[in-house]
N, C-alpha and C positions, 0 to 999 in steps of 0.2 A: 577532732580537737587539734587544734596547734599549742605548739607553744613559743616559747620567742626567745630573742637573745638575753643575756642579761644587761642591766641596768649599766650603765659606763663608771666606772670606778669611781672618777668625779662623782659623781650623784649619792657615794655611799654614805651613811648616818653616819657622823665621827664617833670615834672609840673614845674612851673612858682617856687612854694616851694623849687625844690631842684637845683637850679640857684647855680654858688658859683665853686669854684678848680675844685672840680670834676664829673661836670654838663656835658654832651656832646657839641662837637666842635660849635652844629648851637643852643646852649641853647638859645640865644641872638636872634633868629627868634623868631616870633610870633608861641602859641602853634597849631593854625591851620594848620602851614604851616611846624610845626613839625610832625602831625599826620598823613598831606598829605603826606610826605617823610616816613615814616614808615610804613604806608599801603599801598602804591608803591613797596618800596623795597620788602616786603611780598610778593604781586602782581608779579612781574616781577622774583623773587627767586622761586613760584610755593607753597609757602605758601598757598596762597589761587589759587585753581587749578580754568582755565577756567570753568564756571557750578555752583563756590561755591557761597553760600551766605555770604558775612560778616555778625557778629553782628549787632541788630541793632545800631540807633545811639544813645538809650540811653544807650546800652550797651557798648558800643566803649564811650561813654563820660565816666563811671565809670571806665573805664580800664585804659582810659588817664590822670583821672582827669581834665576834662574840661565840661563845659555844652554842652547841646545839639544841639545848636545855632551853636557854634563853630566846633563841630563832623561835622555838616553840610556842614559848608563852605568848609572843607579838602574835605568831600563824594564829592562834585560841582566840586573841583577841578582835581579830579579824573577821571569824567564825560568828563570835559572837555578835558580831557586827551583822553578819548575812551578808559580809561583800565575798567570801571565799567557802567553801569547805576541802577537806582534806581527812585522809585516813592512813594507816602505817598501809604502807606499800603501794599507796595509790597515787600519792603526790596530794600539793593545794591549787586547786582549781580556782578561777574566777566564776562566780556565780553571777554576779552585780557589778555590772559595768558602767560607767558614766553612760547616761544617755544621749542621744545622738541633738544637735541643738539645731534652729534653722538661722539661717544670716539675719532675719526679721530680729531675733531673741540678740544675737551679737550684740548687734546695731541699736538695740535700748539698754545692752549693759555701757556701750559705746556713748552714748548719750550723756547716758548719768556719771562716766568718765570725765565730760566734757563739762559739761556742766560745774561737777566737783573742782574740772581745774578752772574753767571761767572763773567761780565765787573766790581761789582762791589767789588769783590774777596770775597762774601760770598760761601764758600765749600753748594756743593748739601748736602750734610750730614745734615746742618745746612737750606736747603728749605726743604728737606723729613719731618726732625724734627719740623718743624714751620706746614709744611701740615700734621702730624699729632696730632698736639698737636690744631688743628680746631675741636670744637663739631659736630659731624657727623646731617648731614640734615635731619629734620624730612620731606622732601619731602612733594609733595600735602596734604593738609588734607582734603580729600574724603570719612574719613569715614561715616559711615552709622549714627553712631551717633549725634543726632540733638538736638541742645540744647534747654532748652524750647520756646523760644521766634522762634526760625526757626519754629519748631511745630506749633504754633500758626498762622505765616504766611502761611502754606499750606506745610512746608517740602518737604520732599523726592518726595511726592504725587503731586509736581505744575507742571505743564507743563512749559515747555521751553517757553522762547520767543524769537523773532530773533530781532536785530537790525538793521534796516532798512537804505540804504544807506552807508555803513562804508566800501564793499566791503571786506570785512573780509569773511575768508573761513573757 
């Protein structure tokens, strides 16, 4: 099992503090239900690759600014999703990971880009220019380094567990 670094500060949900103009679009949800959406996205993006472990949840509480209670309820909701599981002392595992996609698959989401800007007389010039002015993906985070609190849980050294029932391959 690995696990990975954490998420960069920037990328954190805003707090209930920074509400107001220029808060993000679902400020106005509850911050659990903000953290569930952000550690999702992470999830299904390959942020956290199938195998990782998240932070724990008091460490995702200090990232979000929110208590541990609430880190909680988001982790359950996840669960319930079948992208993670998690147990007291064991940490939240990825179970479900974004699947691997082939250039073939790109290149007709790329298409249908293309097309959307054709019909709506945006010049390719002007999508190139937007696709490259996107911060380049830090891809899975796998690496080897393990932050202290993974260590503590058993790191790199835990054995796998399977989850049982989910018919996942």
């Amino acid at each position: 099992m690995t696990s990975v670094p954490y998420p960069p500060a920037s990328s954190a949900v805003p707090t209930g503090k920074e509400r107001g103009a220029s808060a993000a679009p679902d400020a106005g949800s509850a911050l659990y239900t903000r953290i569930e959406r952000k550690l999702k996205q992470e999830i299904v993006s390959g942020v956290y690759a199938q195998g990782a472990y998240l932070p724990s949840s008091g460490e995702l509480g200090k990232l979000y600014g929110a208590n541990k209670n609430t880190v909680l309820r988001a982790l359950r909701m996840l669960r319930a999703e079948g992208l993670i599981d998690f147990g007291r002392g064991r940490g939240a595992v990825v179970v479900h990971s974004a699947p691997r996609v082939s250039l073939a698959e790109i290149s007709e989401q790329l298409r249908h880009v293309v097309n959307l800007a054709d019909v709506s007389g945006i010049s390719r010039a002007a999508v190139v220019a937007a696709i490259q002015r996107i911060p380049p993906s830090q891809g899975p985070r796998t690496s080897g380094v393990l932050p202290a609190a993974a260590s503590r849980r058993g790191g790199a050294g835990r054995t796998a567990f399977t989850v049982h029932g989910r018919g996942d391959a």
